[in-house]
DRENVORO-913637 format. One record per residue (C-alpha): y, x negated, z negated. Coordinates in pm, whole numbers, padded with zeros to 5 digits, always signed. Layout:
! residues N
YXZ;...
! end
This chain:
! residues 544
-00079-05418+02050;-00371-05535+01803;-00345-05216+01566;-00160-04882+01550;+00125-04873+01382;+00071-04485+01256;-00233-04316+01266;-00252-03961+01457;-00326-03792+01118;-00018-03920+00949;+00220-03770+01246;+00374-03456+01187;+00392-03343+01568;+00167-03496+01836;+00372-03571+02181;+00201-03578+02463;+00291-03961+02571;+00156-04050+02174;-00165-03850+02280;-00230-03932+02624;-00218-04340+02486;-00425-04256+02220;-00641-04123+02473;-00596-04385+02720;-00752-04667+02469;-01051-04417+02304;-01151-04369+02696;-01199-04781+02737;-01330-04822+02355;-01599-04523+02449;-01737-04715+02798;-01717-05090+02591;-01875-04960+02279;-02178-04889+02338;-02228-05224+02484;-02164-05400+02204;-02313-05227+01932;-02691-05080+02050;-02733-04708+01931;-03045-04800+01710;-02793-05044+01523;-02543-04748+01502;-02792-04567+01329;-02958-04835+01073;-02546-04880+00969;-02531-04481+00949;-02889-04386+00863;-02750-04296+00438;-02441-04086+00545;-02370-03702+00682;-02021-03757+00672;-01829-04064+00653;-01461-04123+00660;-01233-04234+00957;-01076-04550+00809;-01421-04631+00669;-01599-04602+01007;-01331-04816+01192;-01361-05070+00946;-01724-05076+00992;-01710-05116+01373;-01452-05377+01356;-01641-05607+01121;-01971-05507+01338;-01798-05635+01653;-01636-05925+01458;-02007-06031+01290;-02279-05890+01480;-02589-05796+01250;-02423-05897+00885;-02304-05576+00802;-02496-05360+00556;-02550-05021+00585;-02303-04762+00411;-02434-04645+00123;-02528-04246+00024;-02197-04102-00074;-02197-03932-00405;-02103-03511-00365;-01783-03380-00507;-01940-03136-00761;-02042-03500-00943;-01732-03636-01025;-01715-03434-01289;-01693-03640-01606;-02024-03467-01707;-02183-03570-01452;-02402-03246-01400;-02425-02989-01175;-02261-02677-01361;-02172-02397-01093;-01961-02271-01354;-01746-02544-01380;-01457-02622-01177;-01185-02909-01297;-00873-02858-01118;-00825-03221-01203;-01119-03396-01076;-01146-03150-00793;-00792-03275-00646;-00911-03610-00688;-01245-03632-00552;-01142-03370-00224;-00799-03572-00141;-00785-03804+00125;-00683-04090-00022;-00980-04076-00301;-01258-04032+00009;-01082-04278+00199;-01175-04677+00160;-00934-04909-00082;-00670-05105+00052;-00850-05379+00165;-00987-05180+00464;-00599-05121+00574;-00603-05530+00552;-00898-05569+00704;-00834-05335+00974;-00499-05503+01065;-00607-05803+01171;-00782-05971+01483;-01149-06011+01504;-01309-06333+01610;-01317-06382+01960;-01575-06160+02117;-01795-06303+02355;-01887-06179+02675;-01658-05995+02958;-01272-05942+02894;-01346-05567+02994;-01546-05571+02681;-01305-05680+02451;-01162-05441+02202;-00912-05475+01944;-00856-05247+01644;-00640-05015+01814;-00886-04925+02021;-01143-04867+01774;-00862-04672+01549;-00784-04461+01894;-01103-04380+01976;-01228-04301+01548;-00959-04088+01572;-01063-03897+01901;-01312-03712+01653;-01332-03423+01518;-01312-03395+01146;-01310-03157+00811;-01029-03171+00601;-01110-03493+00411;-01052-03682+00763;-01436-03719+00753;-01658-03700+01061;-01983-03584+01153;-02203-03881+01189;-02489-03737+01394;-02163-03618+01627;-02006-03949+01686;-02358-04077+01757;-02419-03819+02065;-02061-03813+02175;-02062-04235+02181;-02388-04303+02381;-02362-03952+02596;-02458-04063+02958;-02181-04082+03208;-02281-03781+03396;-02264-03586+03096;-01923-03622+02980;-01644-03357+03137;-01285-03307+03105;-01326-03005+02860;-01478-03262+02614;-01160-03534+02621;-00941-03202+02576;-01116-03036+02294;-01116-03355+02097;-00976-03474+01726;-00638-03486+01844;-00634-03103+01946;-00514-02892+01555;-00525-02627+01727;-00918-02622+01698;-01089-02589+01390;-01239-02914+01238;-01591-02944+01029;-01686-02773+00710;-01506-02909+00396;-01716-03088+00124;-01967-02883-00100;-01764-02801-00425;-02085-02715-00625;-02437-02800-00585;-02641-02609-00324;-02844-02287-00448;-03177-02535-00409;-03041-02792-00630;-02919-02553-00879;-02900-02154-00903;-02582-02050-00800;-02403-01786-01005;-02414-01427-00874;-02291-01109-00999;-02281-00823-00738;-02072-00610-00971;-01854-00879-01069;-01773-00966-00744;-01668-00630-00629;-01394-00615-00888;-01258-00946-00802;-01249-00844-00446;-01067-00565-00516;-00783-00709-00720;-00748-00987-00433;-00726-00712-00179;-00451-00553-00422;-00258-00829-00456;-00293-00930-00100;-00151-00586+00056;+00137-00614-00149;+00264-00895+00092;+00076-00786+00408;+00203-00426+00504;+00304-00512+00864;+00004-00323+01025;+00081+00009+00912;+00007-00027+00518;-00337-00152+00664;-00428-00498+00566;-00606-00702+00860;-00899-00910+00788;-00715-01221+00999;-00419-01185+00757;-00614-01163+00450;-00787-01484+00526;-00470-01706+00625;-00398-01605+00269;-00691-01713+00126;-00684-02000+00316;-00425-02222+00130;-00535-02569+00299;-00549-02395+00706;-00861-02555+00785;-00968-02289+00861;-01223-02234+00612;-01228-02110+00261;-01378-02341-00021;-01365-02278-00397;-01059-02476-00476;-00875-02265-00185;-01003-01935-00369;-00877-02048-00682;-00557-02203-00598;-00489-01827-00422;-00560-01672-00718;-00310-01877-00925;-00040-01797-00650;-00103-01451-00628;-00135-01410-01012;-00504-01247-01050;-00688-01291-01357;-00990-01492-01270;-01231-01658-01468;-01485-01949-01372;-01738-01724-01309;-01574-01466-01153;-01482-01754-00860;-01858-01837-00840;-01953-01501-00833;-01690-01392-00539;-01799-01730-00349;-02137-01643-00377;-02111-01322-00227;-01923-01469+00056;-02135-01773+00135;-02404-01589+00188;-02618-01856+00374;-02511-02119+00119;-02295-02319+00350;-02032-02423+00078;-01747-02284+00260;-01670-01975+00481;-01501-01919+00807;-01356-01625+00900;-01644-01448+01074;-01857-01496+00718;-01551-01348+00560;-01487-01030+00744;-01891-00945+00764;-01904-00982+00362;-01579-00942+00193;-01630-00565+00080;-01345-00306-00102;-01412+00014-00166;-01326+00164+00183;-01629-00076+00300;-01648-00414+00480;-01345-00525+00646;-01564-00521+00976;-01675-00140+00914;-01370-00014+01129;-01480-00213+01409;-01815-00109+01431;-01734+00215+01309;-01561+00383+01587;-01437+00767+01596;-01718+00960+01812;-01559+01339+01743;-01289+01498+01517;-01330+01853+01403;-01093+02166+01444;-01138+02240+01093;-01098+01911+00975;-01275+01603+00937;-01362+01279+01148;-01726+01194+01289;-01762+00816+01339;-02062+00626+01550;-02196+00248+01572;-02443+00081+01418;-02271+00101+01150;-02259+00429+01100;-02592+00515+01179;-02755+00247+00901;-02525+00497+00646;-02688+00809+00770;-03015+00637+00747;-02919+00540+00386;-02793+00879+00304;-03128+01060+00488;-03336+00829+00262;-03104+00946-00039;-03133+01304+00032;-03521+01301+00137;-03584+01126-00211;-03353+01373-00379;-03594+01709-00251;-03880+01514-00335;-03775+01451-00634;-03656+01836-00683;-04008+01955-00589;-04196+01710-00818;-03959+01881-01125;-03974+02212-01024;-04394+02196-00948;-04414+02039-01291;-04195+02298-01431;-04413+02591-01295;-04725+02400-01404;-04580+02386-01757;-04477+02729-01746;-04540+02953-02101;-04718+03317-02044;-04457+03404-02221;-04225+03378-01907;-04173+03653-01651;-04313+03658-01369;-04123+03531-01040;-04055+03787-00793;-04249+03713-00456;-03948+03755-00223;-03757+03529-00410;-03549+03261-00209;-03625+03033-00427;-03941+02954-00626;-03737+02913-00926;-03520+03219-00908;-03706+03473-01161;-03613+03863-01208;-03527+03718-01569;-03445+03841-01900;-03158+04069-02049;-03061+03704-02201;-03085+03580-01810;-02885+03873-01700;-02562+03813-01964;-02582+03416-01879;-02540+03483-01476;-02252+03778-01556;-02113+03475-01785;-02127+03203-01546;-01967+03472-01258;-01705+03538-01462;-01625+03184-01543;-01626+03056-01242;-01457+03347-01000;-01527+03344-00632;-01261+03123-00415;-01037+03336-00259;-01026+03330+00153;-00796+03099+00330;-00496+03331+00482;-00577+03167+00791;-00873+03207+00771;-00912+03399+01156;-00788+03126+01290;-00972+02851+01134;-01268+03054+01220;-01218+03085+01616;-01138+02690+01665;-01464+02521+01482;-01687+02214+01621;-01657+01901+01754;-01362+01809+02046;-01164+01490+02111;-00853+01416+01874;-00615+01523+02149;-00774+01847+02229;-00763+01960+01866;-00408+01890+01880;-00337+02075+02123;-00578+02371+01999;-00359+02376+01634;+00008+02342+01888;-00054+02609+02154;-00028+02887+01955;+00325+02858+01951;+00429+02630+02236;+00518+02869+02569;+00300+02860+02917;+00374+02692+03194;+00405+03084+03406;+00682+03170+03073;+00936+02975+03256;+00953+03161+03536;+00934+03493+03358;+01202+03378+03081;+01492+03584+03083;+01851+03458+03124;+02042+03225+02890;+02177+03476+02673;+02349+03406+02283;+02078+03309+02137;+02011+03048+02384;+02345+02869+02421;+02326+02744+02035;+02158+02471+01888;+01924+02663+01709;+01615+02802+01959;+01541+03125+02042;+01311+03270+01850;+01286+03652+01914;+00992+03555+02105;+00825+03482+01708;+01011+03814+01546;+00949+04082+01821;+00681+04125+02027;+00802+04258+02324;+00984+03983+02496;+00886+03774+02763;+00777+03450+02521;+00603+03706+02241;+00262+03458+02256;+00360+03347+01935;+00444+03711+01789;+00401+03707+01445;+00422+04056+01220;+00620+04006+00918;+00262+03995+00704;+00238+03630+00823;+00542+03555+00868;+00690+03600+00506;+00479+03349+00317;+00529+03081+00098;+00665+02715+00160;+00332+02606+00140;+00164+02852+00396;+00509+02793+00631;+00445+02414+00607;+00018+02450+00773;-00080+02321+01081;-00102+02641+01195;+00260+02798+01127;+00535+02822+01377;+00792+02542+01341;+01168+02640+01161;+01477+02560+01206;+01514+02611+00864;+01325+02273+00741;+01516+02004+00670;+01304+01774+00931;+01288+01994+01226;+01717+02086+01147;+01766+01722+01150;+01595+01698+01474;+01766+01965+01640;+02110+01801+01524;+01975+01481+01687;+01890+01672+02030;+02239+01848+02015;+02419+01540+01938;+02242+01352+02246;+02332+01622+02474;+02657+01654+02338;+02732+01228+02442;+02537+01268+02734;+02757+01552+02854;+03071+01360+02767;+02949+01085+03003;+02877+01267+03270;+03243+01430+03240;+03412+01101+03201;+03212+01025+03518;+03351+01362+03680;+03670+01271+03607;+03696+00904+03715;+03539+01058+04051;+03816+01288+04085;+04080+01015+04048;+03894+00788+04247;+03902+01069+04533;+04260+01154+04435;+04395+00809+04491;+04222+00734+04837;+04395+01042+04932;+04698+00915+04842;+04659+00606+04968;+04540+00733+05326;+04875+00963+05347;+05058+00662+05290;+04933+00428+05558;+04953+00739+05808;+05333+00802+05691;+05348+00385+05729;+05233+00422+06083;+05458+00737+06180;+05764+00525+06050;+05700+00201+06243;+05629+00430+06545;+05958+00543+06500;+06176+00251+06455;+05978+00113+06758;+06132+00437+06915;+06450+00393+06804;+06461-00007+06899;+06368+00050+07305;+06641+00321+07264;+06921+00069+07199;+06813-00141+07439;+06855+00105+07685;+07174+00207+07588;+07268-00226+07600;+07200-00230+07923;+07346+00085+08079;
! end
């Protein structure tokens, strides 16, 4: 077989017989190969190109091998962002047009006449017949590397990989090759001109807002974690081509499918907030780390994790994270007094003798006896704003404060009403109250029974919805929730109970039947005891 007859990037599913003889002739092209084409000739045919296409570097090898020393370098290849029929490098334009013609494969890839080429037999190669390679092999081995979207590989990487010494080549490296999708290739193709050619577009603002309506319209399809969107989600979304990175025509095609109103700036502006080192694409690590909403980066719940809850309410996280936002907020606050003492200094250096004087034990330096005038606005601003009244459960808030771990305050808001481990032995007998489906609850209404923990006098028990409804009020039977749960229980017991009596029952006839069939072999045995009987007496009676 002189040539391949399909080309590993054309199958839809890889077996493992295709890949192991795709293997099978790269391993023999990569020990004859660098034989017959010295590395510093590799180079002088490569020195112009970063990235050069599959097809395009087979068909250079072949003619190589088929001419020695008459092939011309490859020449620079031109970027994407100038096939733009301006020819200039405007980060604010993106064609969808040229775009899809200058990033497909079969633009980047060489015309027809390599396909030709590449189908037929080189001259007859001089030297040892273990050195002889045909353009499957070359094909096999080309296609051994790993590439970017565009089929395009990584020149410097085929360079090291082809002359490696012996020693250093291992069984990881023929694994984790080209023909493994499930590993993620090379960087697409810059889209627009890098920031040192030309300023790239950036909008902080801007960028924000666009982020937002993406996440949006993103977590209107991805609910499965809870109503939570995951990062990993987000960016399979994003990522329209699976290459596992995300390039400006992937960010705008997703915008078209998810229908968010974009402009060509806003696109530049999002990218550039996302590329942040100017890469021209972003993986999924540059993603999470700088795609921000308003709850924070996507990564701020991973480094943020929960150090402490409080009884009354509230959540104390820790991580770096967290600590560079008290830092920020410590540097907000200390600027904020500063800034409070430089007005009020200024204000008492300003101050008319026409002003009365501050009282020296005054809390504050500001806080003056002050005029009748004074005296009406502070009786105004008490009566327009009136004092908030107390919480009713107030008590209790007040006994559980502080920091504890998320199960203990749990338990702290639950044990009010739940009974002790020592109630069970003390409890009473089952009387009417207990053989219903609703609980017991005398133990809430009077105070002297056994389970009277959770005694409540009628001041706190007879309040409204809302106050019934707290963390901290005894659970009833009368809310629609806890009465359908109760059903629920009682219906479970109520099937469970009818199993075990259907299992009762098919016991007793199980027993009832072995008894009858016990009586019946013993009455079987007493009769043919009997005829036996009755036979020797006849014979007896023959003979006499």
């Amino acid at each position: 077989q002189t040539d391949l007859l399909h080309k590993p990037r054309h199958a839809m599913m890889l077996t493992e017989p295709y890949v192991e003889m795709i293997r099978a002739k790269a391993e023999r092209t990569e020990r004859a190969l660098p034989k017959r084409i010295p590395k510093s000739r590799m180079r002088e045919l490569l020195k112009d190109r970063e990235m050069v296409h599959q097809d395009e570097l087979a068909k250079l090898l072949i003619d190589e091998m088929a001419a020695p020393g008459a092939q011309k370098p490859l020449g620079p290849q031109a970027p994407v962002y100038a096939s733009h029929p301006s020819m200039g490098a405007n980060v604010l334009t993106l064609d969808p047009a040229s775009l899809k013609e200058a990033t497909s494969g079969e633009a980047a890839s060489p015309p027809q006449a390599a396909e030709a080429m590449a189908s037929t037999m080189p001259s007859p190669q001089p030297g040892a017949a273990s050195l002889k390679l045909v353009p499957a092999d070359i094909n096999s081995y080309v296609a051994t590397q790993r590439t970017n979207r565009d089929d395009e590989i990584q020149v410097e990487e085929f360079i090291t990989n082809l002359y490696k010494p012996e020693d250093e080549r291992h069984v990881i490296h023929r694994v984790n090759d080209g023909l493994n999708r499930a590993l993620r290739g090379h960087r697409p193709p810059r889209e627009r001109p890098a920031h040192i050619e030309v300023p790239r577009h950036e909008n902080y603002w801007q960028a924000r807002y666009v982020m937002e309506l993406i996440g949006d319209a993103i977590s209107a399809i991805e609910n499965s974690n809870g109503g939570k969107l995951k990062p990993s989600k987000m960016f399979k979304r994003l990522d329209i081509d699976g290459d596992g990175f995300i390039s400006m025509s992937d960010l705008k095609t997703a915008c078209d499918k998810f229908k968010i109103p974009h402009t060509s700036s806003d696109l530049h502006a999002v990218f550039s907030a996302l590329d942040k080192h100017d890469a021209g694409s972003v993986n999924i690590g540059e993603f999470t780390r700088n795609y921000e909403m308003h709850q924070g980066n996507l990564m701020d719940a991973m480094a943020r994790p929960i150090k402490a809850v409080y009884h009354e309410g509230g959540i104390e996280y820790a991580g770096p994270v967290q600590d560079k936002i008290n830092e920020m907020e410590a540097q907000v606050a200390a600027a904020h007094a500063e800034n409070e003492a430089a007005h009020a200094a200024h204000a008492a250096g300003n101050r008319s003798t026409s002003a009365p004087p501050s009282r020296p034990d005054a809390a504050s330096p500001r806080s003056t006896a002050g005029s009748s005038r004074s005296q009406m606005c502070r009786t105004g601003m008490s009566i327009a704003t009136p004092s908030v009244s107390s919480s009713i459960y107030e008590r209790e808030v007040g006994l559980i404060t502080g920091q504890a771990r998320v199960t203990d305050v749990i338990r702290a808001r639950c044990a009010a009403w739940k009974p002790s481990k020592h109630e069970i032995f003390t409890a009473p007998a089952k009387t009417r109250y207990g053989m219903t489906v609703f609980p017991d609850t005398r133990h809430v209404t009077e105070h002297n029974m056994p389970l009277s923990a959770s005694y409540m006098p009628e001041s706190e028990r007879f309040k409204t919805t809302n106050s019934v409804h707290s963390l901290f009020a005894v659970p009833d039977a009368r809310t629609a929730q806890v009465e359908d749960a109760m059903k629920k229980h009682a219906r479970n017991e109520f099937r469970v109970e009818r199993i075990r009596q259907r299992q009762r029952e098919f016991t007793e006839r199980c027993w009832a039947a072995n008894q009858a069939a016990q009586e019946f072999d013993e009455l079987k045995v007493a009769r043919k005891a009997l005829n036996q009987l009755n036979y020797e007496r006849k014979c007896k009676m023959a003979c006499a």
